[in-house]
C-alpha positions as CSV (number, residue, x, y, z in Angstrom):
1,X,18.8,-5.1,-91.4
2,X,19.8,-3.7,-87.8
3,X,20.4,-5.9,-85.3
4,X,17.9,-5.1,-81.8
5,X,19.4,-6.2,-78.7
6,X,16.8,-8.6,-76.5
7,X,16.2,-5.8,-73.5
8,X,15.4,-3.6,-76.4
9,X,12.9,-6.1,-77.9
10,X,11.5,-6.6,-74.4
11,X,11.1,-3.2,-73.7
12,X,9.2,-3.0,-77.2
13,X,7.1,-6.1,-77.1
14,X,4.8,-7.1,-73.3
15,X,5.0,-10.5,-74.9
16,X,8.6,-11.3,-75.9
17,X,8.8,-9.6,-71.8
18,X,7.0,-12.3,-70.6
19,X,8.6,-15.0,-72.4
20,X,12.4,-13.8,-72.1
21,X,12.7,-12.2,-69.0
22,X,10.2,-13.7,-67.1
23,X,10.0,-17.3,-68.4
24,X,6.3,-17.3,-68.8
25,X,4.9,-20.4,-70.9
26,X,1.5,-18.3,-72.7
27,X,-1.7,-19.4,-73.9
28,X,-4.1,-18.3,-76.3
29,X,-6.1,-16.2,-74.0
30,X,-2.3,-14.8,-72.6
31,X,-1.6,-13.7,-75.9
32,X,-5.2,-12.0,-76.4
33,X,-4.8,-10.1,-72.8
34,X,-1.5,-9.3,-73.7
35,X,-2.6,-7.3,-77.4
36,X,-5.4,-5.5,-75.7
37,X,-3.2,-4.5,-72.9
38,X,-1.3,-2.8,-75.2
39,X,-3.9,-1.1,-77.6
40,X,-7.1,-0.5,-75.4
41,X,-7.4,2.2,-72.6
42,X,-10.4,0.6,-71.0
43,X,-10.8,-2.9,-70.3
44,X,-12.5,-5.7,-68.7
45,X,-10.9,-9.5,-68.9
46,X,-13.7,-11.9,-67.0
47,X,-11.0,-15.1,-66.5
48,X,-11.4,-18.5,-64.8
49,X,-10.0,-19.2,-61.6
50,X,-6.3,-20.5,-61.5
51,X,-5.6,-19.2,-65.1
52,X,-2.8,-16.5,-64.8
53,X,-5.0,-13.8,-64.4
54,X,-3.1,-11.9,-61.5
55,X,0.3,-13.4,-62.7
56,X,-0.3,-11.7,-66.4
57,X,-2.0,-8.6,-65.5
58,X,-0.9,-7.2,-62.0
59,X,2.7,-8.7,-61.7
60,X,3.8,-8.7,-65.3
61,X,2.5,-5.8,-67.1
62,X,2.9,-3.8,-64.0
63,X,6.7,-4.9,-63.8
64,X,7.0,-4.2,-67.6
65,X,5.3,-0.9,-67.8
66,X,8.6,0.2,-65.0
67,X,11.0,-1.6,-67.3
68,X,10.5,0.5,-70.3
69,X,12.1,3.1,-68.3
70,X,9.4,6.0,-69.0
71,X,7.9,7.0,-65.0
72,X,4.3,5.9,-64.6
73,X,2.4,5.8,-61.3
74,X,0.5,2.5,-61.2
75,X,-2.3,1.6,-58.5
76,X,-3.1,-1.5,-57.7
77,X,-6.9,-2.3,-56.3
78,X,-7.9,-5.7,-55.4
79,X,-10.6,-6.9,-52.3
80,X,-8.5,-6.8,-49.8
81,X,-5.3,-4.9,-48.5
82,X,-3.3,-8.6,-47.2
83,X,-4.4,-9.4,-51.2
84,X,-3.1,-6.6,-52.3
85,X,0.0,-6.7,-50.3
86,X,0.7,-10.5,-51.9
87,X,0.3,-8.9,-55.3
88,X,3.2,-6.5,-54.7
89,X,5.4,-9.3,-52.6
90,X,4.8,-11.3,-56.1
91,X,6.5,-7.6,-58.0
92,X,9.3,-7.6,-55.1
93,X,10.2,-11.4,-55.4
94,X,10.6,-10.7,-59.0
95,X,12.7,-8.1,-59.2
96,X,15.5,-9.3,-56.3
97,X,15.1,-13.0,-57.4
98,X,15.7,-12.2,-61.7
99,X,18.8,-11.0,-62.8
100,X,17.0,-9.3,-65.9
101,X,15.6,-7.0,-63.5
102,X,18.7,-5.8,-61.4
103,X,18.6,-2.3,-62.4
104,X,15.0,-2.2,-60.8
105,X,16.3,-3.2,-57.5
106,X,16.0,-0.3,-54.5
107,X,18.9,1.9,-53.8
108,X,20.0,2.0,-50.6
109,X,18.2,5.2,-50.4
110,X,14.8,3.9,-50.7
111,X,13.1,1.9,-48.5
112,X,10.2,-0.4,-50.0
113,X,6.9,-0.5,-48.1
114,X,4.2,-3.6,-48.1
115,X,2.2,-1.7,-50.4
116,X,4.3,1.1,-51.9
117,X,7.1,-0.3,-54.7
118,X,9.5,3.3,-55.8
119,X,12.2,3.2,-58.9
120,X,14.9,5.0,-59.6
121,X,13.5,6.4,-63.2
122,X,10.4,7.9,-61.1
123,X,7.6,4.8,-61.2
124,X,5.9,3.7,-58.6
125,X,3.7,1.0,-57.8
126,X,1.2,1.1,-55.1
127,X,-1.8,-0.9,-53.4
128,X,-5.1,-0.2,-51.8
129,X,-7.8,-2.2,-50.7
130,X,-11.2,-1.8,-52.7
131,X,-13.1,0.4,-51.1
132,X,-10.3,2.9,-49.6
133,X,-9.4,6.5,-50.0
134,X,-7.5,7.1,-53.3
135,X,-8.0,10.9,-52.8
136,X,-5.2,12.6,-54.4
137,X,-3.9,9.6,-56.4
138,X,-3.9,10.8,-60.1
139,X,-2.0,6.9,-61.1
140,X,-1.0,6.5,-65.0
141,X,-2.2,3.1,-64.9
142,X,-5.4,2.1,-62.9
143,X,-5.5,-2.3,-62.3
144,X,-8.6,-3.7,-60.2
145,X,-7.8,-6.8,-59.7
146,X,-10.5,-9.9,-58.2
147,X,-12.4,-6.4,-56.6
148,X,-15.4,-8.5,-55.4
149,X,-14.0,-11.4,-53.8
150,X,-15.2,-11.7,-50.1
151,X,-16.2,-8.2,-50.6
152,X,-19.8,-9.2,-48.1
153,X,-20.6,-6.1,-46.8
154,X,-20.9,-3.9,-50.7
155,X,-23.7,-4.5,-52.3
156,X,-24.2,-3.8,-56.6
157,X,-24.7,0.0,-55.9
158,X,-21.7,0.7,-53.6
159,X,-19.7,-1.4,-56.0
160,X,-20.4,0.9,-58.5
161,X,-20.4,4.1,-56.9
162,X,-16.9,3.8,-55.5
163,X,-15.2,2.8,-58.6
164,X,-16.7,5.1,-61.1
165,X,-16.8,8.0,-58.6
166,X,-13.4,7.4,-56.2
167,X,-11.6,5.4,-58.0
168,X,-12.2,5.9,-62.0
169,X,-11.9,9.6,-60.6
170,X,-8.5,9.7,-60.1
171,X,-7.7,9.3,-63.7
172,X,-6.4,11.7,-65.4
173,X,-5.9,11.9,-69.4
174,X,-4.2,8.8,-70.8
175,X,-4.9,6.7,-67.4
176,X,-5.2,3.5,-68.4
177,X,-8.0,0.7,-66.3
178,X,-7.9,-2.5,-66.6
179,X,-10.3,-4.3,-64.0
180,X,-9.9,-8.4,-64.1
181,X,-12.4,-10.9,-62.0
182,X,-14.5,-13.4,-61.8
183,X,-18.0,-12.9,-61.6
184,X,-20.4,-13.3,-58.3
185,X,-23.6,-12.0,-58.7
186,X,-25.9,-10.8,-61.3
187,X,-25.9,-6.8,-61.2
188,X,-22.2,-7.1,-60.1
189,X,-19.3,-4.1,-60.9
190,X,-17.8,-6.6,-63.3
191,X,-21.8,-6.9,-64.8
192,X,-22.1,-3.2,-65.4
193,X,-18.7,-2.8,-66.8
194,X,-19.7,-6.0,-69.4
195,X,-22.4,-3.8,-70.8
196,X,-20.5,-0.3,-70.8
197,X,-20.1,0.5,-74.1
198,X,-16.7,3.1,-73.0
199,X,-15.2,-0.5,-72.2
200,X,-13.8,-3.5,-74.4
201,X,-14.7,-6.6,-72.2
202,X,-13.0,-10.1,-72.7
203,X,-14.5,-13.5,-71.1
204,X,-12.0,-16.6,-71.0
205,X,-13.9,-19.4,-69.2
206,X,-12.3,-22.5,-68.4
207,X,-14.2,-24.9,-71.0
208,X,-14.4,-23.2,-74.5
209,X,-17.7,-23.0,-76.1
210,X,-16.2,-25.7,-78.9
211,X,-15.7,-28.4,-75.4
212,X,-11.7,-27.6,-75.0
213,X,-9.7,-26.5,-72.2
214,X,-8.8,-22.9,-72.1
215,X,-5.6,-23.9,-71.5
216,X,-4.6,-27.5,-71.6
217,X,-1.3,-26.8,-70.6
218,X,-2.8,-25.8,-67.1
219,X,-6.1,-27.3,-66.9
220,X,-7.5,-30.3,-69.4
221,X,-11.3,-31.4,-70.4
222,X,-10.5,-34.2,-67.7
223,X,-9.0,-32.4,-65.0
224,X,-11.8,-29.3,-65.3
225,X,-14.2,-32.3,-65.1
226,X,-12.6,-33.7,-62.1
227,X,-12.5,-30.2,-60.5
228,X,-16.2,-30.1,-61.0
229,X,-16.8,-32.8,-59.1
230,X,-14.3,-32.2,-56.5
231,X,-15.8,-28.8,-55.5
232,X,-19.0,-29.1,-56.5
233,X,-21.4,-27.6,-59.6
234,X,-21.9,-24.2,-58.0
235,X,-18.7,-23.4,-57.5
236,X,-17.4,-24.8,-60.6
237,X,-20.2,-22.6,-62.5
238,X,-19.1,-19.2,-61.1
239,X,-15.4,-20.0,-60.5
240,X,-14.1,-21.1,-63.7
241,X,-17.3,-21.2,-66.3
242,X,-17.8,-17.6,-65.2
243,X,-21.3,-18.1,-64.7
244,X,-23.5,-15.5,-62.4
245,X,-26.3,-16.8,-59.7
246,X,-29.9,-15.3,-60.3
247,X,-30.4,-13.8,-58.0
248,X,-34.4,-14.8,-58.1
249,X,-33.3,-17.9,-56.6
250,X,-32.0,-17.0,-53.8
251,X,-33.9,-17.8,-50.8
252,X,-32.4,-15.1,-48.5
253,X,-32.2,-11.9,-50.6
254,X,-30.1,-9.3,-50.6
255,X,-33.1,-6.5,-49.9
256,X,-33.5,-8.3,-46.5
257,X,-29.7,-8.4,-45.4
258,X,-29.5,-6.5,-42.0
259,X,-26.1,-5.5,-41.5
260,X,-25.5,-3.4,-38.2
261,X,-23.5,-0.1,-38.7
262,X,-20.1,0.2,-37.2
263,X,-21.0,1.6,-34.2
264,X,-24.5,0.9,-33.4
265,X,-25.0,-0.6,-30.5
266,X,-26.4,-3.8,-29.4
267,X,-30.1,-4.1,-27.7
268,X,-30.4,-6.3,-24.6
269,X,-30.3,-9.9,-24.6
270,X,-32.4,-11.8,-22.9
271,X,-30.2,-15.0,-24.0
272,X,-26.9,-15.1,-25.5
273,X,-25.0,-18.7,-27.2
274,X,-22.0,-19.9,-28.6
275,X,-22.8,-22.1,-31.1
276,X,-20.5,-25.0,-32.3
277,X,-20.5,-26.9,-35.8
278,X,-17.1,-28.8,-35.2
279,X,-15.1,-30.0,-38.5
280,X,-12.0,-31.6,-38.4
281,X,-9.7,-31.4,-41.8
282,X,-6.9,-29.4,-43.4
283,X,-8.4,-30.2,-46.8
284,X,-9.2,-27.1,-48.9
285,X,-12.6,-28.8,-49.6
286,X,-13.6,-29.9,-46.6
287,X,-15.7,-27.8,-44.5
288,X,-14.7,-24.8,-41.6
289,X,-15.5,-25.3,-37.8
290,X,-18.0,-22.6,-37.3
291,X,-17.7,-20.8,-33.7
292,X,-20.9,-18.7,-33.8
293,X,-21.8,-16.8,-31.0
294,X,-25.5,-15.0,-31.2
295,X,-28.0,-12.6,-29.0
296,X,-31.4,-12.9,-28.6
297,X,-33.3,-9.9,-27.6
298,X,-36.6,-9.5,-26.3
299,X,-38.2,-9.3,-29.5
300,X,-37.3,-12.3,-31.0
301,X,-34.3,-10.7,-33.1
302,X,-31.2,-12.6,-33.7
303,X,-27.7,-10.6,-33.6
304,X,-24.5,-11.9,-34.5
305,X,-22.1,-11.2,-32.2
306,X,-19.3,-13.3,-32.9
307,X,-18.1,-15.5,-35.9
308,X,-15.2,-17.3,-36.5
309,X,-14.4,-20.1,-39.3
310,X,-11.6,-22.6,-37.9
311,X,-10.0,-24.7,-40.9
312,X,-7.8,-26.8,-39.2
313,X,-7.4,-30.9,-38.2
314,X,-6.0,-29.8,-34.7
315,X,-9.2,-29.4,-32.4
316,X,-7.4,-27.8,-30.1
317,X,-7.4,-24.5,-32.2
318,X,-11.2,-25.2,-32.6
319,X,-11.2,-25.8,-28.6
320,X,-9.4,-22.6,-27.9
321,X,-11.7,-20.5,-30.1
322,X,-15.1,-21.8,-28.3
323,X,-13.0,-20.9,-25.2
324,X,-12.1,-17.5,-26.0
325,X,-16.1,-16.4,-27.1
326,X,-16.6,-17.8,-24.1
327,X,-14.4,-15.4,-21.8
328,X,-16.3,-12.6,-24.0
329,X,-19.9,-13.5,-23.4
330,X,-20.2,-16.0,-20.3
331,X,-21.2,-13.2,-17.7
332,X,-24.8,-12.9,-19.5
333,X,-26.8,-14.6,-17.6
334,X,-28.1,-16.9,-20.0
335,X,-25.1,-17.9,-21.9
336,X,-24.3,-21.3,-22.7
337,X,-21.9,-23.1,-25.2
338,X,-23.9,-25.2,-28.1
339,X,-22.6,-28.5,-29.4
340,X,-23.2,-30.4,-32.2
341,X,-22.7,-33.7,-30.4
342,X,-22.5,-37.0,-32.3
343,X,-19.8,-39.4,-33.6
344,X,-16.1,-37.2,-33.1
345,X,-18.0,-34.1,-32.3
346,X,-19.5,-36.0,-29.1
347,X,-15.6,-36.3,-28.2
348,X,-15.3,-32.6,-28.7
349,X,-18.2,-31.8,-27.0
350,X,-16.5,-34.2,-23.8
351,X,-13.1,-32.6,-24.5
352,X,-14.7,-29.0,-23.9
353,X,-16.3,-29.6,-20.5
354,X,-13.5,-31.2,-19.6
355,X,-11.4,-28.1,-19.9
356,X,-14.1,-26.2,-18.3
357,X,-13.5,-28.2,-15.1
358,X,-9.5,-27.3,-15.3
359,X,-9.8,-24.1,-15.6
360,X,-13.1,-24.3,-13.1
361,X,-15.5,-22.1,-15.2
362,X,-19.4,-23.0,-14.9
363,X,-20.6,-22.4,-18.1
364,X,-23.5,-24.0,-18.9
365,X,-23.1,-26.6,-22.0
366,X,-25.8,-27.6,-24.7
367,X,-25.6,-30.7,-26.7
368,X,-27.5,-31.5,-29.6
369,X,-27.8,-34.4,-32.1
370,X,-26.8,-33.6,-35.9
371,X,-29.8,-34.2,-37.9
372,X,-28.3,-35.3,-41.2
373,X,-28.3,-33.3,-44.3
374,X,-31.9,-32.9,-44.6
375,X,-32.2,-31.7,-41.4
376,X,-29.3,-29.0,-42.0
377,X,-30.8,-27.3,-44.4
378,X,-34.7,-27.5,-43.2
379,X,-32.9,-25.5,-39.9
380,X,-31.7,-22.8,-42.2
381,X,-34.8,-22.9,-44.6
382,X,-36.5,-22.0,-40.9
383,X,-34.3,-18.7,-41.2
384,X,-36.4,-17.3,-43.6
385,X,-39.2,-16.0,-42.1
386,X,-36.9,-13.9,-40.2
387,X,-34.5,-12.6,-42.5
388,X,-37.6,-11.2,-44.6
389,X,-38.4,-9.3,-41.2
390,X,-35.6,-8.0,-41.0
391,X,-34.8,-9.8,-37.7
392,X,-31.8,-11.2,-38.3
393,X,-28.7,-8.8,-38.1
394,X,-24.9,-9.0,-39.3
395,X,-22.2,-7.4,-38.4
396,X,-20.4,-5.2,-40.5
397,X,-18.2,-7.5,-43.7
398,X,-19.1,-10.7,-41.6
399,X,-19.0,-14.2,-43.0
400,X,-21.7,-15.3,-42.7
401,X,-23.1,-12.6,-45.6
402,X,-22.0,-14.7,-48.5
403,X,-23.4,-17.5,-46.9
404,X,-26.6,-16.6,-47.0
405,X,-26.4,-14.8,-50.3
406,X,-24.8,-17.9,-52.1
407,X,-27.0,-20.4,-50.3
408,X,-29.7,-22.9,-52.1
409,X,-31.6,-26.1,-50.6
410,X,-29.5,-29.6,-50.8
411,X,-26.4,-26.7,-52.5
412,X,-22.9,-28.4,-53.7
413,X,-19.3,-27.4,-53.5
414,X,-20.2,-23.8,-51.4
415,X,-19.6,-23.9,-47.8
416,X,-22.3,-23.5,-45.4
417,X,-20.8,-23.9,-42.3
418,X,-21.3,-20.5,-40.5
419,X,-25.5,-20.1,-41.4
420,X,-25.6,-23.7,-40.3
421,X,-24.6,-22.9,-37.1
422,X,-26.6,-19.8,-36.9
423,X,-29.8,-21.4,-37.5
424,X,-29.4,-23.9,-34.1
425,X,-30.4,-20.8,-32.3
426,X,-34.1,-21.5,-33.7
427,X,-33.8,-25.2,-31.9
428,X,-36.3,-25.3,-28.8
429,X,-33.3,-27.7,-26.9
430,X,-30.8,-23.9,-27.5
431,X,-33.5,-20.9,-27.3
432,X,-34.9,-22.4,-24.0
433,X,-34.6,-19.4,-21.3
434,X,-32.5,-20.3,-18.2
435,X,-31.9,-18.0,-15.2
436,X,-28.8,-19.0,-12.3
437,X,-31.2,-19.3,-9.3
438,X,-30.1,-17.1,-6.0
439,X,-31.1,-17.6,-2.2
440,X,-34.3,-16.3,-1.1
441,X,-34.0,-15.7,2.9
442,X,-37.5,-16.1,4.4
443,X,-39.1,-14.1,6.9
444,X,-40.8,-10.6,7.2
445,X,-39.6,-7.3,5.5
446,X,-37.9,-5.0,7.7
447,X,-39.5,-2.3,6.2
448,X,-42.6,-3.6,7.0
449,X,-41.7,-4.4,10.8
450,X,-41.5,-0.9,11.0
């Protein structure tokens, strides 16, 4: 019987790969990725959060298909190009940190781009963001990876229209696509491709349908429990039991989302504020400081104009934030700074005018007094009304989008920092008019004198 020498069998097997050269320990769902990888041309894997997906799929197999030695051009797709560019730093770690993969390593003729991985046998692996130009890109092996994720601004349709019109387009015959995700909404890309019959679709959710952990090793019953609680039912529904929000209950729907074009421009204001929901923590649960600055034209329309989220248990990061929306907007002349004042954030609130006098800027400061939980969300229940007429506009991939698309009365474990903030600009105490009084000399005309 001949005797097969291990790179041989690794070339020859994606799994004895994973487990010899790379080191991976595999579960069951591992080992079922890992067949259809190698027998299916079109595939969907639906996979809980935290479970190997991007590990298996974009790093691994991608690293493996260049191993075997035959030149393929794989293209990498994910939500974002910075997510993108981590999944290739994860490929170039790899191959300069494993001395299995030394041959793989750049000559000193190449040069290695953030998103653009060469080989010596004629591979290449590249990146784009979802949503970019792949013209001329004709790639052996097609991998979307997370594509939805953040992704505020694309709605069902566009999803689908650029990736089975720019993207699937660029295959040629024997182009393999593999998409892998969690779900979001119903009517999503991953949705459509569940129910295309051209492609074999997997689900691995974290909890089995028998009560066990996908993968115990990782995750158990106990700990998944404890996650649950930790972030909350919501997100433990979508995130890891791969469970999509009707979209019937959502109280600001989609078909109302206003979101400005890239270069329409704004209307007047006749009042413009900074709006301040302070939060203090480095937690990954805890909530964002939301810096929201908003106009107010003369027909009662809300714009964003501004929104940053600040996750950080320095306030001086949170302080320097509010300061600079305030060197962009404070020459309307009705701007003011809105603070959510009570308990720390009255400290906050003490701290910011307190810089305002060092640096002796007169900008006109707003506090108001937190109203509890049931007053948080009967504030942005009073949205409504105006995101049905349309009068309530975003700006283009902002924030505050999945906000409102993810948000429910008395919701758990999904932030809601940014739309809480936006809706103080329906409070009488912040929508108030104010106009900077000037001198009035008395005394006749001159013109009439005349």
């Amino acid at each position: 019987m001949p005797e097969y020498r291990p790179e041989d069998l690794a070339k020859a097997s994606f799994l004895y790969f994973c487990k010899v050269v790379l080191g991976y320990k595999l579960g069951a769902h591992h080992l079922a990725i890992a067949h259809d990888l190698e027998s299916e041309m079109r595939i969907l894997f639906e996979v809980a959060r935290g479970h190997g997906k991007t590990y298996l799929v974009s790093k691994a197999y991608s690293l493996w298909l260049v191993y075997r030695g035959w030149p393929v051009d794989i293209l990498i797709v994910s939500y974002s190009e910075d997510q993108v560019k981590f999944i290739l730093k994860l490929v170039d770690d790899e191959i300069n940190s494993n001395p299995h993969l030394v041959h793989l390593q750049p000559s000193q003729r190449q040069t290695w781009g953030a998103q653009l991985k060469t080989f010596a046998n004629g591979s290449q692996i590249r990146g784009e963001g979802f949503g970019s130009s792949v013209r001329g890109a004709h790639p052996t092996h097609i991998i979307v990876d997370d594509p939805l994720k953040d992704n505020a601004g694309m709605g069902p349709e566009d999803q689908a229209k650029y990736f089975f019109t720019a993207l699937s387009g660029t295959a040629v015959r024997g182009t393999q696509i593999v998409v892998i995700g969690t779900p979001m909404d119903a009517g999503d890309l991953l949705e459509q491709l569940e129910v295309n019959t051209s492609y074999v679709s997997r689900l691995f959710p974290a909890i089995k349908e028998d009560g066990t952990a996908l993968f115990p090793e990782l995750f158990t019953v106990e700990e998944l429990r404890a996650k649950e609680k930790e972030i909350g039912s919501f997100a433990f529904a979508r995130e890891f039991m791969l469970q999509r929000i009707d979209p019937k209950t959502q109280v600001f729907a989609d078909k109302y989302m206003t979101v400005m074009g890239d270069d329409e421009p704004y209307p007047e204001f006749m009042s413009v504020r900074t709006i301040v929901d302070p939060a203090i923590s480095e937690k990954d649960t805890a909530c964002d400081s939301a810096v929201v600055t908003v106009g107010l034209d003369a027909k009662n329309h809300v714009w964003e104009l501004d929104t940053k989220l600040v996750h950080s248990d320095d306030s001086n990061k949170l302080l320097w934030e509010v300061y600079k929306a305030t060197l962009r907007f404070h020459k309307h002349q009705d701007f003011a700074v809105v603070w959510e004042a009570e308990l720390f954030q009255k400290v906050l609130a003490f701290n910011w005018k307190q810089l305002l006098l060092e640096r002796n800027h007169n900008v006109r400061t707003i506090e108001v007094v937190h109203e509890g939980s049931k007053g948080k969300h009967s504030r942005i229940l009073g949205l409504q009304a105006a995101w049905e007429t349309k009068a309530i506009h975003l700006q283009p991939k902002s924030p505050l989008a999945l906000q409102f698309r993810y948000y429910r009365p008395n919701i758990k474990g999904f932030k809601i920092d940014g739309i809480d903030a936006f809706a103080w600009v329906r409070h009488p105490d912040v929508n108030q008019p104010y106009f900077k009084h000037g001198i009035i000399i008395g005394g006749v005309p001159e013109d009439v004198m005349e």
